[in-house]
C-alpha positions in Angstrom: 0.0 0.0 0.0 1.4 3.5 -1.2 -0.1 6.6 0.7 -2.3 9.1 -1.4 0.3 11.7 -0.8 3.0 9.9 -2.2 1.1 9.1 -5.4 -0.1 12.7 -6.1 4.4 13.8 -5.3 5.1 10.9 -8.1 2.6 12.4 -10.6 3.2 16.0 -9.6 7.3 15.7 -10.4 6.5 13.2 -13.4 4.5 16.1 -14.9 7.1 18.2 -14.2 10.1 16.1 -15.5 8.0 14.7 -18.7 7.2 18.2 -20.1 10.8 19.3 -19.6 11.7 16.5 -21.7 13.6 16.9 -24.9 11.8 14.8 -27.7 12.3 14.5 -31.4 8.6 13.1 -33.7 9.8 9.3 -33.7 8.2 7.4 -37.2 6.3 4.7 -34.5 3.2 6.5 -34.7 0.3 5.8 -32.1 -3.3 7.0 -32.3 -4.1 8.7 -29.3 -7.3 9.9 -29.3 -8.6 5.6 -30.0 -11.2 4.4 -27.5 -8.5 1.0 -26.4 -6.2 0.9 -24.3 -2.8 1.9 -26.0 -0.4 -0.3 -25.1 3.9 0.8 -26.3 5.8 -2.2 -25.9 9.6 -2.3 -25.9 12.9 -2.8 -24.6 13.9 -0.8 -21.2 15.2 2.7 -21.8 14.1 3.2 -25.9 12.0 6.0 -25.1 8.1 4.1 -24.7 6.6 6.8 -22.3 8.1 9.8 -24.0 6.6 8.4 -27.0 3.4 8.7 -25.2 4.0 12.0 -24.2 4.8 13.4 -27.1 1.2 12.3 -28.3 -0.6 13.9 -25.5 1.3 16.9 -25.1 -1.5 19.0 -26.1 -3.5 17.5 -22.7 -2.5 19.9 -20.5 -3.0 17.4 -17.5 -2.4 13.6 -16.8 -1.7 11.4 -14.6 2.1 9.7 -15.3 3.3 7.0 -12.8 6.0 4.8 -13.4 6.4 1.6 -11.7 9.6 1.6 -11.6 10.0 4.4 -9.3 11.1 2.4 -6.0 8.3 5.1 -3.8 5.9 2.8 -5.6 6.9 -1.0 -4.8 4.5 -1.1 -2.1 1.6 -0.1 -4.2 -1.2 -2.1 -4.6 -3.9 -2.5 -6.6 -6.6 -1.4 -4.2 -4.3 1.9 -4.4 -5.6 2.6 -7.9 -8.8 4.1 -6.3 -6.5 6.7 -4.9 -5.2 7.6 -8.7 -8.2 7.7 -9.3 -9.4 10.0 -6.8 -6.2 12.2 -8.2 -7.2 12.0 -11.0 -10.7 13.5 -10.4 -8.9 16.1 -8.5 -7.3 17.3 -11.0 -9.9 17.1 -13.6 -8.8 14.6 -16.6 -9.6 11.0 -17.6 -5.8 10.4 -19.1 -3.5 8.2 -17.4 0.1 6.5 -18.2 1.5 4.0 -16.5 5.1 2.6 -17.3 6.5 -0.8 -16.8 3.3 -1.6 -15.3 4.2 -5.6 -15.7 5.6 -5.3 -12.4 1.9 -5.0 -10.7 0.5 -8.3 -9.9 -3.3 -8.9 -11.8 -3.0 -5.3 -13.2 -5.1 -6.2 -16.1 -7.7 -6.4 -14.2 -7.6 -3.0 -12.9 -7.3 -1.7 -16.0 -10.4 -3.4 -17.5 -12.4 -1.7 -14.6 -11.0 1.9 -15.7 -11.3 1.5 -19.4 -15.2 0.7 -18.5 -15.0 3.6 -16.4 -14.5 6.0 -19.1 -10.6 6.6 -18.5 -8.5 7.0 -21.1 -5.4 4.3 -20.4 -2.0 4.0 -21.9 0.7 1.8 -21.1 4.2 0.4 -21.2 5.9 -2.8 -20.6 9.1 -4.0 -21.6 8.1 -7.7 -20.9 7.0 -9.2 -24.5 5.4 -12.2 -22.5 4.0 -10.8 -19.6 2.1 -8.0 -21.5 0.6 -10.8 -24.0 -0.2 -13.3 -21.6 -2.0 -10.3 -19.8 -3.4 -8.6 -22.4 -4.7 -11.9 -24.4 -6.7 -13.1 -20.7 -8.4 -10.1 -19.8 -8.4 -7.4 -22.2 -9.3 -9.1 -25.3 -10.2 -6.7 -28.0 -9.9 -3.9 -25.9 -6.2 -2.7 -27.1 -4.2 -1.6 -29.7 -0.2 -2.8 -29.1 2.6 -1.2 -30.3 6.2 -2.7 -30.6 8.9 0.2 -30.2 12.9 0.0 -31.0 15.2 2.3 -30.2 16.0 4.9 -32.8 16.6 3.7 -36.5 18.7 5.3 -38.4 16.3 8.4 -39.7 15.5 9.0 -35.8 19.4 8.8 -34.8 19.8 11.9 -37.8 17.0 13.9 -36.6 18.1 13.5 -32.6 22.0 14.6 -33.3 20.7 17.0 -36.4 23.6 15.6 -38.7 22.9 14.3 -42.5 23.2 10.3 -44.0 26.1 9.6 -45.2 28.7 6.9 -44.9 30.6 8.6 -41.7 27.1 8.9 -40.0 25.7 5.9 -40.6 29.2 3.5 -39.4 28.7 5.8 -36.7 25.5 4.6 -36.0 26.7 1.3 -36.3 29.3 1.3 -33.0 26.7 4.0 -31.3 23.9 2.3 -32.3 20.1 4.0 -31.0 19.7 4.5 -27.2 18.9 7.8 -26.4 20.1 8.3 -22.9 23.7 6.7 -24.7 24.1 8.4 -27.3 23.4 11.9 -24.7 26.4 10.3 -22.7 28.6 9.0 -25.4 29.2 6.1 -22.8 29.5 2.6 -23.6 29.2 1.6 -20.3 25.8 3.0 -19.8 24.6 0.1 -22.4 26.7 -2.3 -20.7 25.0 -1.9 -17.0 21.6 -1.6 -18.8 22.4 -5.1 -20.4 23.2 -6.4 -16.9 20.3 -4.9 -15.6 17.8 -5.9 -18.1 18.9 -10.1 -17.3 19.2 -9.1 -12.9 16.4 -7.4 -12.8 13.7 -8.6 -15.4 14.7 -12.1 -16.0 16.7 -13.4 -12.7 14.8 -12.0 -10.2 11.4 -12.1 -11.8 12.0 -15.6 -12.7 13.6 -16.8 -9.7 17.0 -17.3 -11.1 19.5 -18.0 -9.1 22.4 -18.4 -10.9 22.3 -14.6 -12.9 26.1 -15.4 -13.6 25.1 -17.7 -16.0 22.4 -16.1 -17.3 24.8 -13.0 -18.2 27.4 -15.2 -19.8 24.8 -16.4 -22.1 23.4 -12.9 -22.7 27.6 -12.2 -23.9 27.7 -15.1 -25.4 25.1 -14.7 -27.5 26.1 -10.9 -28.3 29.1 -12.0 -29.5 27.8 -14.0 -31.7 25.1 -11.9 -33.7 24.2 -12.8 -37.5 25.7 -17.1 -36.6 23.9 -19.8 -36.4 24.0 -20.6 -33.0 23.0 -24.3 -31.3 21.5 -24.9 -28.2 23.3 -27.8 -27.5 26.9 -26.0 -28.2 25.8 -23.0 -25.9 24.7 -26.0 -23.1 28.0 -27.7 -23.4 30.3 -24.3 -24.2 28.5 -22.9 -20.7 27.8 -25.7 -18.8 24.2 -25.1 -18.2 22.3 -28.2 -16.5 20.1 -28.7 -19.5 19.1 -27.8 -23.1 16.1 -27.2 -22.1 17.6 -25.2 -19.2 19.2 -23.0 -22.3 16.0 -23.3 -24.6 14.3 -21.6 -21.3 17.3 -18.9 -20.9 17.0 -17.6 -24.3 13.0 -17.6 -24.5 13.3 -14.9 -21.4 15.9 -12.7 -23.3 13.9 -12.8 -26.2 10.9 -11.8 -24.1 12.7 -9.1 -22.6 13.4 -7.6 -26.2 17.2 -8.0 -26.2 17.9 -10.6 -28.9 15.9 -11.9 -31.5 15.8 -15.5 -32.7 15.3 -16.8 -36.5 14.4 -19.7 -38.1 16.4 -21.4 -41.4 13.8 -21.4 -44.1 12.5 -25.0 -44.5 8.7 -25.9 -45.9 8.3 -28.2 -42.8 7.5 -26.8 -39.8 8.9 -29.2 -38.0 12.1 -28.7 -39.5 12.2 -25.1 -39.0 11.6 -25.5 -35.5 14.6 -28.0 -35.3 16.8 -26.6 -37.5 19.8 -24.2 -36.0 18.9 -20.5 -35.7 20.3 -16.7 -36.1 20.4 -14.3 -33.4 20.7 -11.0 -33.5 20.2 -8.0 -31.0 17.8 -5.1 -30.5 21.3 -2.4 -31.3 24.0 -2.2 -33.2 25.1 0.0 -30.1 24.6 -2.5 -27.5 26.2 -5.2 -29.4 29.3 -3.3 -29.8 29.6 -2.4 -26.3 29.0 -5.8 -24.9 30.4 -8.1 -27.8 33.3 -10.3 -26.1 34.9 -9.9 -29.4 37.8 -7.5 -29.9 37.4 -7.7 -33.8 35.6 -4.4 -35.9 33.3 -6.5 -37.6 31.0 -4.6 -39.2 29.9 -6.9 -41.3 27.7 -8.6 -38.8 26.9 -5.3 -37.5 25.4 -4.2 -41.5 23.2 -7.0 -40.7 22.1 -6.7 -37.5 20.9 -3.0 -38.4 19.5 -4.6 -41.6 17.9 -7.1 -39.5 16.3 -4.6 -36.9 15.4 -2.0 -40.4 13.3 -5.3 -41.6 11.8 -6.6 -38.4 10.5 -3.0 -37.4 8.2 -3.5 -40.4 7.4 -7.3 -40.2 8.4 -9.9 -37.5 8.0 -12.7 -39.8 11.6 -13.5 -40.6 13.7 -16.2 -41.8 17.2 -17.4 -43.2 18.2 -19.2 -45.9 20.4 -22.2 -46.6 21.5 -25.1 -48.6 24.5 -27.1 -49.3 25.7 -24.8 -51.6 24.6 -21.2 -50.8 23.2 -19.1 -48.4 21.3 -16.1 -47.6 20.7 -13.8 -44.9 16.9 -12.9 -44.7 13.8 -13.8 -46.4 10.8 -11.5 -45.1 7.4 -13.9 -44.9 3.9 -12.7 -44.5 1.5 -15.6 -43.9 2.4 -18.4 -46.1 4.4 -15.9 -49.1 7.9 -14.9 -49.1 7.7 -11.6 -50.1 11.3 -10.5 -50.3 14.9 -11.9 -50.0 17.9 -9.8 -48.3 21.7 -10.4 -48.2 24.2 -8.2 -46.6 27.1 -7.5 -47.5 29.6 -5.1 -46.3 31.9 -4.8 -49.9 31.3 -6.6 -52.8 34.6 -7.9 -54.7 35.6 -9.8 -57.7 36.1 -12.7 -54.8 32.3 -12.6 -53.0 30.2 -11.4 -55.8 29.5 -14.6 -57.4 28.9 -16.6 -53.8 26.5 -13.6 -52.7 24.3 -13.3 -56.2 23.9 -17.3 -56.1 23.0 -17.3 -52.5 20.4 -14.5 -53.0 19.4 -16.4 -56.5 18.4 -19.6 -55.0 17.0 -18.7 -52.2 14.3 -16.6 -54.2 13.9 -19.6 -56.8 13.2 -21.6 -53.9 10.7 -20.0 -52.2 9.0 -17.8 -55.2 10.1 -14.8 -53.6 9.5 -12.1 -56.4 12.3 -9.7 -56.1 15.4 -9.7 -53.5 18.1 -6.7 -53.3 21.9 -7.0 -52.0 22.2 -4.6 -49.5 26.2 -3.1 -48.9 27.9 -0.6 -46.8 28.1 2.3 -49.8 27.9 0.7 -53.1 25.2 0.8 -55.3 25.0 -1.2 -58.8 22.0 -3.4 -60.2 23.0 -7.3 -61.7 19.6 -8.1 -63.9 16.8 -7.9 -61.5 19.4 -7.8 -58.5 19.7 -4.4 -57.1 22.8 -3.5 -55.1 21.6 -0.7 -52.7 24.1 1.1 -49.8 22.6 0.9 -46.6 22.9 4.3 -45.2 20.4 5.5 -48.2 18.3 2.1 -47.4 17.5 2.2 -44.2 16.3 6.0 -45.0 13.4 4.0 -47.1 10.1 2.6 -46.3 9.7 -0.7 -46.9 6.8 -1.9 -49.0 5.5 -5.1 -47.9 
């Protein structure tokens, strides 16, 4: 329980601190004036609730608590009848909450307010929690929104420099966190990686051993754009079980730091057996925690072509045979509907390999039109575009 007093201090310096907020128009765009329940959902610290903001800054006053503020771990959810009684105070039917997966049965509170008339938004930055949540009790009563942090367009606009080659490798070792890219600190994204598995994974899932769970979250960012196996990663870290790792992963995924994907097969089965592809939610992060010493910014082209795709679509796969590979097909429903390889220069020595890989894995799956996408050159091979990723990822994708 959380005294009334306390709650209206929270709002009144959230009110404060939130309109003092620098904020540059992100391309994530929400509806704000919908009758659901808007729901941003994200990885920590990639700017959910000043996305929120930003939509209602013309309502002079809300209610903003964030769950995360420590005042608050007491609170209950008998103490949203004292919000509410704030809220009447001071005249509006908005309210924000952020993180609010760390209330127990929240959803059902919720529920009783959107009846009520009250016009909710939230955050989370638990991909599980908030479906599990919102799939039980608020059942076509929400509209859910995935957010990153800044692409390559937003990183522009917040440092107010122009695309070009210099900017965008930049972008590639800075990568899209706000608050790290205000610091310039590569350390800030190496305790919010720590804290993101402590906090949100080992503690909330009564993990013990968050050692472990860290060296697999290192592990694994060392090892973005591979084919990774969960039996190697069992035996390579001695974890008790495969399933044990299986387990490990899931939670990271949930969490929003890396994302899994499948080699293209027209089995299911298969697909769910074969090896996967991880990659991270920024380029930035990746850099900063990456047990490897190497620049490889191959692998980090891809990652930010990966993150560029699955913004649009999360629907993505690899492809390979014994002969060729290549690095993304994007799927809706049953269709590919593109194919993707990355490459960071294309020579005399890697063009052939990269134009059959892209090649057969179109013929394969009917995909009707693929593109090679490079660090700065730009060419077309018949159908085959060759496109430099800093003018790309400026693009909209048509899907």
């Amino acid at each position: 329980m959380v005294s009334e007093d306390i709650i209206r201090t929270i709002i009144s310096e959230n009110t404060i601190l939130q309109d003092n907020k620098s904020r540059i128009k992100r391309e994530c765009e929400i509806n704000i004036n919908s009758n659901l329940i808007i729901v941003i959902s994200g990885i920590r610290r990639c700017g959910k609730s000043t996305l929120l903001l930003q939509g209602l800054k013309d309502i002079e006053t809300k209610v903003v608590l964030n769950f995360e503020d420590t005042r608050l771990a007491g609170f209950e959810n008998t103490d949203f009848l004292k919000v509410e009684k704030i809220a009447e105070s001071l005249n509006t039917k908005y309210m924000v909450f952020d993180e609010i997966q760390n209330l127990h049965e929240w959803e059902k509170y919720i529920r009783s307010a959107h009846d009520k008339g009250y016009k909710i938004y939230i955050t989370g930055s638990n991909a599980s929690l908030l479906s599990r949540e919102l799939g039980t009790k608020l059942t076509g009563r929400y509209k859910q929104t995935e957010l990153f942090p800044f692409n390559f367009n937003e990183y522009l606009l917040y440092l107010n420099v122009s695309a070009n080659p210099q900017t965008f490798q930049d972008y590639l070792q800075k990568g899209g966190f706000p608050e790290a890219l205000q610091s310039s600190d590569a350390e800030y994204l190496r305790t919010l990686l720590r804290d993101i598995v402590v906090r949100d994974i080992a503690v909330r899932r009564n993990i013990k051993n968050d050692t472990l769970l860290l060296r697999l979250a290192l592990n694994l960012v060392s090892n973005i754009g591979k084919e990774i196996s969960f039996n190697n990663i069992t035996n390579t870290l001695s974890i008790k079980s495969v399933r044990s790792t299986i387990d490990y992963c899931d939670y990271l995924k949930e969490s929003y730091l890396f994302d899994f994907i499948p080699r293209f097969s027209f089995s299911i089965k298969q697909q769910l057996n074969n090896p996967k592809k991880v990659y991270c939610i920024d380029t930035g992060m990746a850099k900063a925690n990456s047990l490897s010493m190497s620049e490889d910014y191959g692998r980090m082209l891809e990652n930010a072509v990966f993150l560029k795709l699955r913004s649009y679509n999360p629907d993505i796969m690899f492809y390979s045979d014994n002969q060729s590979e290549c690095d993304f097909l994007v799927r809706r429903n049953e269709d590919i509907l593109f194919a993707v390889q990355v490459c960071w220069l294309l020579n005399s020595e890697n063009l052939k390999r990269e134009l059959t890989g892209l090649q057969n894995a179109m013929n394969t799956t009917h995909a009707p039109k693929g593109i090679i996408v490079t660090f700065d050159q730009e060419d077309t091979f018949g159908d085959i575009k060759v496109v430099p990723a800093w003018k790309w990822l400026c693009e909209g994708i048509e899907l």
